[in-house]
N, C-alpha and C positions, 0 to 999 in steps of 0.2 A: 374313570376320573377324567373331563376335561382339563383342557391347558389351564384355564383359568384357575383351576380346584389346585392344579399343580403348581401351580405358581405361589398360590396363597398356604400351600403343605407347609406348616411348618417345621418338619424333618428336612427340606428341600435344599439342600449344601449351597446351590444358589444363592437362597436368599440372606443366609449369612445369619449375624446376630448385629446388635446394638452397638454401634462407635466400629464395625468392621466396613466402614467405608471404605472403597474402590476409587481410584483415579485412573482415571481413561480419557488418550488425546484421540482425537479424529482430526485427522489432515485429509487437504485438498480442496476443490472447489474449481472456479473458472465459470461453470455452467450449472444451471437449474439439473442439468443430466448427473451432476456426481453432487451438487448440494443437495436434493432432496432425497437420494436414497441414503444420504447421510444420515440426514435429519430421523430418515423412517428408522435406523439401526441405533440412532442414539434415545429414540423414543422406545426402542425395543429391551434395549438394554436398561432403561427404566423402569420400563413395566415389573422385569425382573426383578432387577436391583435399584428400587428407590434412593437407597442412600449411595448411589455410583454419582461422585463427581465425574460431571464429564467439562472437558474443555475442546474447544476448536481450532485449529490452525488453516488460514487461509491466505490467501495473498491481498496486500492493501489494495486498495481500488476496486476488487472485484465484487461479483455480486451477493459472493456469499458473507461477505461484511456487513449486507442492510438485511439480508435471508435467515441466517441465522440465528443473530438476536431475535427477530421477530418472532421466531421460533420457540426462543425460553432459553435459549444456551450463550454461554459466554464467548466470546471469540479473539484471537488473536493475533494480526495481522503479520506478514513478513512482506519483506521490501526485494521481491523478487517478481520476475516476469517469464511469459515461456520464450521459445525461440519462435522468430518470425521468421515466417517461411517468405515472404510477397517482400522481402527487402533485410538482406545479409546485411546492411550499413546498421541497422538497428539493433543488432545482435552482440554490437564491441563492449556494450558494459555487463553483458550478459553473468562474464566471470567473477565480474565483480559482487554483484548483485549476488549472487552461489554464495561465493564470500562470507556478504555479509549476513544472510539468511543463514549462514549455519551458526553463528555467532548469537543473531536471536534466537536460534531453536535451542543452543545452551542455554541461554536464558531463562525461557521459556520453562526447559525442564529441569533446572535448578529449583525454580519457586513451586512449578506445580509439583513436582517427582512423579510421573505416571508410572502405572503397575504395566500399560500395554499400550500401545498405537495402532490404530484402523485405518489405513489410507484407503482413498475412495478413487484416488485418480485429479487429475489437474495437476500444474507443475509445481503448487505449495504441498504437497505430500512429501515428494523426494527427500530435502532435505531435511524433513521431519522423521522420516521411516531409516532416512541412512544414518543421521545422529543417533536413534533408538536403537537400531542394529548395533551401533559401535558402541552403546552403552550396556548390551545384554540385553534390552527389555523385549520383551514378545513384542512381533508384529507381523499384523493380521493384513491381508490387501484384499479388496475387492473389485475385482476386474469385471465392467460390465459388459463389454462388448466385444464379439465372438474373433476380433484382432488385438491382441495385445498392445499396450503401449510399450514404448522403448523403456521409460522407469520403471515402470512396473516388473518388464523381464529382468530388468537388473537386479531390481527388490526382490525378486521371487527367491531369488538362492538364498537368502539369509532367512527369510520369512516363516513364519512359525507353522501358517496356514494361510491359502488362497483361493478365497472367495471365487469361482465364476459363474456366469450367465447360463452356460451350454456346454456342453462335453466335448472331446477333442481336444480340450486345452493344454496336453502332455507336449504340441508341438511348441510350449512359451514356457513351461512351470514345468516345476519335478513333480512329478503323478504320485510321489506319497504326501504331497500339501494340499494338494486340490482337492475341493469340497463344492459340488454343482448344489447352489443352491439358489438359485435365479436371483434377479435383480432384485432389489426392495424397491414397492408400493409404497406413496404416501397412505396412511392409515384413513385420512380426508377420501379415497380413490376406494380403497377397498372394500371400508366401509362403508360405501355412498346409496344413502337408500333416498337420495333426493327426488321427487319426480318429475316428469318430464313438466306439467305443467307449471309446479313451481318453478321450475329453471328457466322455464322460458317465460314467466313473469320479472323473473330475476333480472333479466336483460331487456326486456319493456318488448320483446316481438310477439308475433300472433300465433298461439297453440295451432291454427286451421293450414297452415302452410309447414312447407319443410324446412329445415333448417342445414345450413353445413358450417361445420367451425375448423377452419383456419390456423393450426398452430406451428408456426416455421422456430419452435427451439426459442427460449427464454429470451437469445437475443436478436431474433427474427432471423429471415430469409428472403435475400432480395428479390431470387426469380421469382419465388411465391408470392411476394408481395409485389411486383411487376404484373405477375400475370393478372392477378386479382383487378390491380388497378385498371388495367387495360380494355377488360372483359366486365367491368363491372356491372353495362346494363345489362346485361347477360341474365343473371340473377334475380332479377325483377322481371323480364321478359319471360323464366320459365316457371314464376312464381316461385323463387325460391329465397330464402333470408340464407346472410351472413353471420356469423361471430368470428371477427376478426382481429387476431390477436397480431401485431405488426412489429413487435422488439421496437426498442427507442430510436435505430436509425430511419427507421419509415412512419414513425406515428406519425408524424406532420400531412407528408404526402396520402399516407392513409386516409386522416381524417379527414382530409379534403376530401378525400374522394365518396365520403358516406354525408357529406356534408349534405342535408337533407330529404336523406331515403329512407324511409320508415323501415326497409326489409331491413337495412345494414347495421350494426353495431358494432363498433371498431375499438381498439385499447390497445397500446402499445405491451401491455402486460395483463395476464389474467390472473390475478391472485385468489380466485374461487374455483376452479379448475373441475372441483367435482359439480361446481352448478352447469358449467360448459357441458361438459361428457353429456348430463343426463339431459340437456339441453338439443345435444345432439342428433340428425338421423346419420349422416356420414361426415367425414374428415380427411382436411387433408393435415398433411404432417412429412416434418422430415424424420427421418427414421435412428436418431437417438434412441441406445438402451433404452432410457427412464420414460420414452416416449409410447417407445413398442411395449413394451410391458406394462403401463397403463393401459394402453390399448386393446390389448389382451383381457385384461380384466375387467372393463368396461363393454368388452364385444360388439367395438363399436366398426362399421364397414370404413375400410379406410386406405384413401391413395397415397401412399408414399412418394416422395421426392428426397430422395436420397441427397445429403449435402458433400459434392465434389470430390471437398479440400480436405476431408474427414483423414486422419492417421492412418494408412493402409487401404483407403474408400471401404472401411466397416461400414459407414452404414449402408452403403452397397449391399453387403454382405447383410447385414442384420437384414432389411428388408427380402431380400433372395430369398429369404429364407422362408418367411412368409408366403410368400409369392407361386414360391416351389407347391405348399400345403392348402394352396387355393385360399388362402387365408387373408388376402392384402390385394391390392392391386400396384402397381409403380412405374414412374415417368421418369425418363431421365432428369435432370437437371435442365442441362440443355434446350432439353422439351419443353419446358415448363410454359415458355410463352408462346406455343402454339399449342399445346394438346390438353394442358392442364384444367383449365375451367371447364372445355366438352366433355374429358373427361369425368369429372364430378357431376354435372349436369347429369349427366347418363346414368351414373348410377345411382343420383338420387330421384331418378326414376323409373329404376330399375330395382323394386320390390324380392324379386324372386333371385335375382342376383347377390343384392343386400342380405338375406335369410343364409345362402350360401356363405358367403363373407364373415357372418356375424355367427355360424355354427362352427367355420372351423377355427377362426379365431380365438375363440371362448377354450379349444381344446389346449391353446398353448398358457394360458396364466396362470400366473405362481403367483399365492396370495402370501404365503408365511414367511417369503426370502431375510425379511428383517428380523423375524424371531429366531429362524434359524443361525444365522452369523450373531445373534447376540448370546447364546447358548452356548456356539463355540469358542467364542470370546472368551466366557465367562466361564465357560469348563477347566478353558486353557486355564486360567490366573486363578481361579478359588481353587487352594486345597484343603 
């Protein structure tokens, strides 16, 4: 019996009976890297459990406020912020702010009463997951990235069960909670049977050239979008096209810079992502969880540029890792405005490299990460 066959069993304890609806909160956010593998584990736990209310908690202002509705889910704002690391002066209402977000998460789970909480990571989890904790209720973490955050180790003692990316994780979490079950896939990603030629209609550039897509993380990356700018005739000089994804603080200067070059296509956001991918021959990227693990599944050859400032420099690590398995290629940071475009250049002329690249990549993706954490979710709470 496939999954699908098993889902629709109706013996299947899962899926419950009539009026046995579930309430389930999912906290976190900040970044495309913990909003969309939310999104994939709330759409999982659908599939399952159709009548699962689900609700979401995020922090006002962020991106998962305009992401998630868009998505079909309801969401919840809190009046909190993380700590800023680039100026301590900003950090005095910080306590306050704790405060008053734990006050709306009473709120919050007076009206909805959730049966469980999934934190995904971002600093709107915490006071979601530690209100749940002091209430009794199950809560689930999922830790994408092969360094633990500071809330999240705190959350692990209490936590029913925790999600991670990669094994080794007994040095953050108690080794009877940990469950490797890789990051969640958008289902848009996994399933993506789009082809190249559509995709690269989809972006108006020419099937007969190569293409390299550009994605510096939901809210861009300066070096990458520095070096892009700088080297731009570059691109047209080796016959090669752009998809150029810039985050909001560089559209402007982006767009200038593609401001009439038939190779270039620029957007400060790609909200089609699987047309991008199969648009694709290589990529650069900085090396977020949600990034690498798309990447992975797409088998797409790709140079990482690890971002700096990352919590522990994970994505240092996330990337190493690849790199170690001939899987990636990566530049420092640093690098980025001298080495980064020759380096793409190269290897999007570098076929036999590319093949290399793109065989051992394909060996590290995890296509079921969201069906599996919605199962254990779901095991946990139905009896």
């Amino acid at each position: 019996m496939d999954d699908d066959s098993k889902l629709k069993d109706s013996k299947n304890p899962l899926l419950g009976g009539r009026g046995a609806g579930l309430r389930i909160i999912i906290a976190g956010g900040g970044t495309g890297g913990h909003i969309f593998p939310a999104v994939a584990i709330a759409n999982a736990i659908k599939h399952i459990r159709p009548d699962t209310d689900i609700l979401f908690v995020g922090a006002k202002g962020k991106m998962e406020m305009e992401k998630v509705p868009q998505a079909g889910y309801k969401i919840e704002g809190l009046d909190i912020a993380g700590f800023n690391r680039s100026s301590l002066i900003k950090n005095i209402g910080l306590p306050l702010k704790l405060i008053k977000s734990f006050f709306q998460v009473k709120k919050i789970f007076k009206k909805f009463k959730p049966m469980a909480v999934i934190g995904v990571g971002g600093y709107s989890s915490f006071p979601v997951l530690k209100f749940a904790q002091s209430q009794g209720i199950k809560t689930f973490i999922h830790e994408s990235n092969s360094f633990a955050g500071k809330a999240n180790i705190m959350l692990g003692k209490n936590a029913t069960k925790i999600f991670v990316a990669i094994d080794g994780m007994e040095k953050f979490f108690p080794a009877n909670k940990i469950i490797i079950s890789g990051n969640p896939v958008r289902a848009s990603i996994t399933n993506n049977q789009i082809s190249r030629e559509t995709a690269i209609q989809f972006f108006g550039l020419d099937p007969q050239k190569k293409i390299v897509l550009s994605v510096g993380g939901s809210l861009g990356a300066k070096s990458i979008n520095e070096a892009l700018d700088n080297h731009i005739a570059a691109f047209e000089k080796n016959n090669l096209q752009l998809i150029w994804q810039t985050g909001k603080p560089y559209a402007e200067k982006g767009k200038q810079a593609g401001n009439g070059k038939t190779n270039i296509w620029v957007s400060d956001f790609i909200n089609q992502m699987e047309y991008a991918y199969a648009a694709a021959d290589v990529v650069i990227s900085r090396s977020g969880a949600m990034s690498v693990g798309e990447l992975c599944v797409m088998k797409k050859p790709v140079v990482f540029v690890p971002y700096p400032f990352a919590a522990e420099d994970h994505q240092t690590v996330n990337a190493k890792k690849l790199v170690d398995r001939n899987a990636a290629l990566m530049i420092k940071d640093s690098e980025a405005a001298d080495k980064l475009v020759a380096t793409i250049i190269e290897l999007a002329k570098d076929e036999q490299k590319q093949a290399a690249l793109k065989q051992n990549i394909s060996k590290l993706a995890i296509t079921d990460a969201a069906e599996m954490v919605a199962r254990e979710v779901l095991g946990a709470i139905v009896v």
